[in-house]
N, C-alpha and C positions, 0 to 999 in steps of 0.2 A: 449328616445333620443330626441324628439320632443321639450320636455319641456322642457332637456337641452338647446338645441338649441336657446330655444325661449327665455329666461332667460339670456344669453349671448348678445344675439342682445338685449332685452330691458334695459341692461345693460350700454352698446355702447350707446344707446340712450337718454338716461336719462337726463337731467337737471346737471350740471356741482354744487355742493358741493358750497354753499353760504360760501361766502367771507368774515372775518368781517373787520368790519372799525373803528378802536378803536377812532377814533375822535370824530364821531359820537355816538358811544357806550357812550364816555365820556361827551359830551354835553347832552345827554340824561339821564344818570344819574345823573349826577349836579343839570340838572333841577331837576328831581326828589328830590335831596338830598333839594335844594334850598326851595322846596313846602312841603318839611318833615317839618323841623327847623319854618321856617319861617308861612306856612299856618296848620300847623299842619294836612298835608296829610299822609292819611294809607300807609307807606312805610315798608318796611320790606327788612331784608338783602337780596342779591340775588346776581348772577353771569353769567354773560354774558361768551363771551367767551376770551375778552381781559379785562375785566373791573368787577371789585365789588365793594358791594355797603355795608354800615355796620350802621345801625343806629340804637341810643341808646335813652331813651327819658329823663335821670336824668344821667348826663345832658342832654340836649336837643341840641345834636348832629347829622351829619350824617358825611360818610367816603366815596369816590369814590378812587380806587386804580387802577391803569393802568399799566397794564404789559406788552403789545405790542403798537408800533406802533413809529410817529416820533415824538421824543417829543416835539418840536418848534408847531409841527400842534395840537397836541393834549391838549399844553397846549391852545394855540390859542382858540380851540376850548371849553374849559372850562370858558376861560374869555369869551367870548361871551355869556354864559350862564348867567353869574354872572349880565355882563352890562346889562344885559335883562330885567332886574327887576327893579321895582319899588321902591327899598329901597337905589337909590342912591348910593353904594357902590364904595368906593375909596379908593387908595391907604394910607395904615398907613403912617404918616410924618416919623415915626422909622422903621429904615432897619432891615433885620432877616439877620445876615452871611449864605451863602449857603456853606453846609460842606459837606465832603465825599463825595460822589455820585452825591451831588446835583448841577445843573449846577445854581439854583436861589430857591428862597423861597419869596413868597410875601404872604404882610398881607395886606387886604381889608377890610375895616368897613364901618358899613351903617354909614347914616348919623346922625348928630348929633339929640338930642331930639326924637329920635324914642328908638323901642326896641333896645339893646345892640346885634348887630350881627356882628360877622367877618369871613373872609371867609381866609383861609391858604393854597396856591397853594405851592405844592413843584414838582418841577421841576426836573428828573434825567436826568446827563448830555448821551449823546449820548452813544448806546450800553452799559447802564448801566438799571439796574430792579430793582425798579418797575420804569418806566417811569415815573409818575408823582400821587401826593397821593394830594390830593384836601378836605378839611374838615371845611364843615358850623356847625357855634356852635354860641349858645346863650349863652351871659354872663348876670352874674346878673345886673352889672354895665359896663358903657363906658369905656374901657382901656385907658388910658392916653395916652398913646405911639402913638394911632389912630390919636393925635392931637399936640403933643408936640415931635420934634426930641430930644429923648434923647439917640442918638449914636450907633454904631450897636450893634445890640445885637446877643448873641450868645444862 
């Protein structure tokens, strides 16, 4: 009865169930996706508790998928991963149409004369899943589109 007892109170007592914070979650794995692709670090798929992560190395890809949280913050908080970096990355001159679900889609390419990297933020509009799917990828070549508005694309 004792141990019951004592088991109920340290129960009561306990540390309150960690919280997550998918912005956070998602800045965290960007970066990582960013240092997969780009520095060729040991990354490997994995799953948080709002957030996964999926990388591939032929191509030489990574995937961050967001399934909780507010999308405006979260995207927020993946582009600040991206600016963070040293490859310069900026918006494509060519728009992506945001369809279904998605409140926006942007494409991000480093800069000119370096390796071929873009980075593809998709954006779901409010109380829509997944939140936001975010995927760095290494092309063989510079996409033309990075540098030439050629109209929206679908």
């Amino acid at each position: 009865m004792r141990l019951a007892i004592f088991a109920v109170l340290a129960s009561l007592t306990a540390a309150p169930a960690a919280v997550a914070d998918p912005a956070y979650e998602a800045r965290s794995a960007m970066g990582a996706c960013l240092a997969a692709v780009i520095e060729k670090a040991p990354v490997v798929d994995g799953k948080g508790q709002d957030v996964s992560l999926h990388r591939e190395t032929a191509p030489n890809l990574c995937v961050v998928k967001v399934t909780a949280g507010d999308p405006a913050e979260v995207r927020r908080s993946v582009l600040d991963a991206v600016a963070a970096r040293p490859e310069g990355f900026a918006p494509a001159k060519t728009a992506w149409a945001a369809d279904g679900g998605l409140a926006s889609r942007e494409t991000l390419c480093s800069r000119p004369g370096r390796r071929a990297m873009n980075v593809v933020v998709e954006t779901g509009k409010r109380a829509a899943s997944p939140v936001l799917i975010a995927t760095v990828v290494e092309a063989s070549a510079r996409d033309q589109r990075c540098d030439l508005d050629m109209g929206l694309q679908r």
